[in-house]
N, C-alpha and C positions, 0 to 999 in steps of 0.2 A: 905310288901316289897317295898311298893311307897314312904314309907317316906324314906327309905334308898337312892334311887334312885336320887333323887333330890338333897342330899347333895349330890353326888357323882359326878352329872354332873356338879357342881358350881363348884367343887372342880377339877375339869377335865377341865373344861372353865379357870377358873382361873391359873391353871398349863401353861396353853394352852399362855392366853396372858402373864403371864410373863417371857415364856419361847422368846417369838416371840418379845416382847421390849428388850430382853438382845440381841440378834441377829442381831436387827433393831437399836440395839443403834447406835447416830451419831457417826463415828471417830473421831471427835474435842475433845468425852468427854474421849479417850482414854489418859493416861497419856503421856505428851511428853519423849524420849528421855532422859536417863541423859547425865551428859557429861560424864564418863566413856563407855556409850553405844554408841555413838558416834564416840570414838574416835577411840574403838575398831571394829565400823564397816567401819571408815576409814585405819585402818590395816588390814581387809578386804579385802579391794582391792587391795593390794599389792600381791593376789594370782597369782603364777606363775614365770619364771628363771629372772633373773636379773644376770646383768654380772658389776665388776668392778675391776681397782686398789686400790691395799689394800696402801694409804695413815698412812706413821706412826711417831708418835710424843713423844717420841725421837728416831730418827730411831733405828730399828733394825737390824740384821744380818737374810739375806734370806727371809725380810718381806716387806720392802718398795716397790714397784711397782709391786707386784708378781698380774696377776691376779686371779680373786675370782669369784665364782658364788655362788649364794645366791638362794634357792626355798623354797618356799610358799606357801603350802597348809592351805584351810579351812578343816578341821576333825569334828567330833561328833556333828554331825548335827549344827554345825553354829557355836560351841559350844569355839570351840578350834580351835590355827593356829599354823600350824609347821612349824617353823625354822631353816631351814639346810642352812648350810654354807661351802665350800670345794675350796683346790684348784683347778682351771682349767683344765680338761685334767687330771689329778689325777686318777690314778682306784679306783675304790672302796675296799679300803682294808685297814678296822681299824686298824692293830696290824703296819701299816706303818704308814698311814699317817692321817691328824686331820679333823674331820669331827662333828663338833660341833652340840647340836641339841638343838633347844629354845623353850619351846611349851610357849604361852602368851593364857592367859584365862579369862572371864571376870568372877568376883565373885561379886554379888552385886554393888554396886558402885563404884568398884575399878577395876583395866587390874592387873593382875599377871604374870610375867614373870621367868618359870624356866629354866635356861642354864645347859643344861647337858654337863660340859666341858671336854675337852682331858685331862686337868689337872686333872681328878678322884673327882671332886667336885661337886654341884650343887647350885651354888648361887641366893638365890630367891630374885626380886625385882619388888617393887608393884611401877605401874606410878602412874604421880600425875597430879592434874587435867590438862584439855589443852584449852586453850578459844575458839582459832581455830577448835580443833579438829585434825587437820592437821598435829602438832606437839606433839609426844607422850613421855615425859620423864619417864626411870623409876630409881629411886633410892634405892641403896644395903638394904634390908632388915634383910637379914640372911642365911645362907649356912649352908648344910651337905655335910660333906665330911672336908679332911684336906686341909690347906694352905702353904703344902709347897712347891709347885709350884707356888705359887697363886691363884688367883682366879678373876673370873670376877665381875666388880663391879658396872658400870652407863652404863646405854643404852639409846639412843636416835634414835625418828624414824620418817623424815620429810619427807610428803608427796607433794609433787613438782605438778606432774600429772599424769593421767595414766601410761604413760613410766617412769618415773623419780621420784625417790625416792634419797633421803641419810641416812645412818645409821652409828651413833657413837656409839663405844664401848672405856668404859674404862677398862684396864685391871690392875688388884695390884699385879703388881712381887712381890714376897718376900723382906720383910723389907721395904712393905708398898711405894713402889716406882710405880706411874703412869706410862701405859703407854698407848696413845690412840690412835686408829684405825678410820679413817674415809674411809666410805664405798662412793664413790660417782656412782647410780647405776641405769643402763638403761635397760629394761627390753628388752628378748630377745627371752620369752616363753610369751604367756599370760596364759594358765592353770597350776595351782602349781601340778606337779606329784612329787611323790619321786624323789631323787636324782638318784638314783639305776634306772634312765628311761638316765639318761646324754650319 
């Protein structure tokens, strides 16, 4: 039984220290950051109400200066961010009025952005890199659902400073006609709760 023993405790020693250097490894040798993981922990910080005028180009009818509030939750553990968007003072009550919901996700190297819109679609749109970090583009990838209300199709998400953010949306009315939304937005809440908290 002694010779068993002996391998066993080498084998136990050895378990022992290379379990205690993966533990004790420096930080420095952990891999840095990509810039998708970056950018997206700069969208991050956007948790919480943010209030603004909906700016629109080419104006629209019952849209130009209406205000808007926007919240911002982080979800599934760090994982996911939700995107609600509503007018001001509005009750809560889908079969009225448009209460749009974005969740953006980070999948490997890339931010995923799905819009669950009023128009009955979901247009998805992966960003693309950001050097800053600061500034998160994403471009139309692909949709489920139909287009003929339209559909949502560039987003854009510049981070200013903790209070200050702006967010561009472009929208594609039917027959492929632009029209874009500038969000210019100061924050008013710092914790992102549901909307259904307003």
């Amino acid at each position: 039984m002694r010779s068993l023993r002996t391998p066993l405790s080498v084998f136990m020693l050895g378990f022992a220290l290379a379990a205690f250097a993966q533990t004790d490894a420096p930080k420095s040798a952990q891999p840095a950051p990509s810039s998708a993981q970056k950018s997206f922990d700069a969208l991050k910080t956007l948790a919480g109400v943010w209030g603004a005028k909906l700016a629109v180009d080419p104006p629209q009818p019952d849209w130009n200066g209406q205000q808007m509030q926007v919240s911002m939750r982080i979800t599934s553990r760090g994982n996911a961010l939700v995107h609600e968007m509503y007018a001001a003072g509005a009750p809560d009550d889908p079969a009225k009025y448009d209460h749009p919901l974005t969740m953006l996700y980070l999948d490997g190297d890339r931010i995923n952005l799905v819009h669950y819109c009023d128009a009955g679609n979901r247009p998805h749109m992966v960003a693309r890199p950001s050097p800053d970090g600061k500034t998160v583009e994403f471009d139309f990838a692909d949709l489920t659902g139909g287009t003929k209300y339209g559909h949502m199709h560039h987003a854009k998400f510049t981070v200013i400073d903790a209070n200050h953010h702006t967010e561009d949306w472009t929208y594609m009315m039917p027959g492929d006609k632009p029209v874009h939304v500038h969000l210019d937005l100061r924050r008013t809440e710092k914790t992102g709760g549901s909307a259904s908290g307003r």
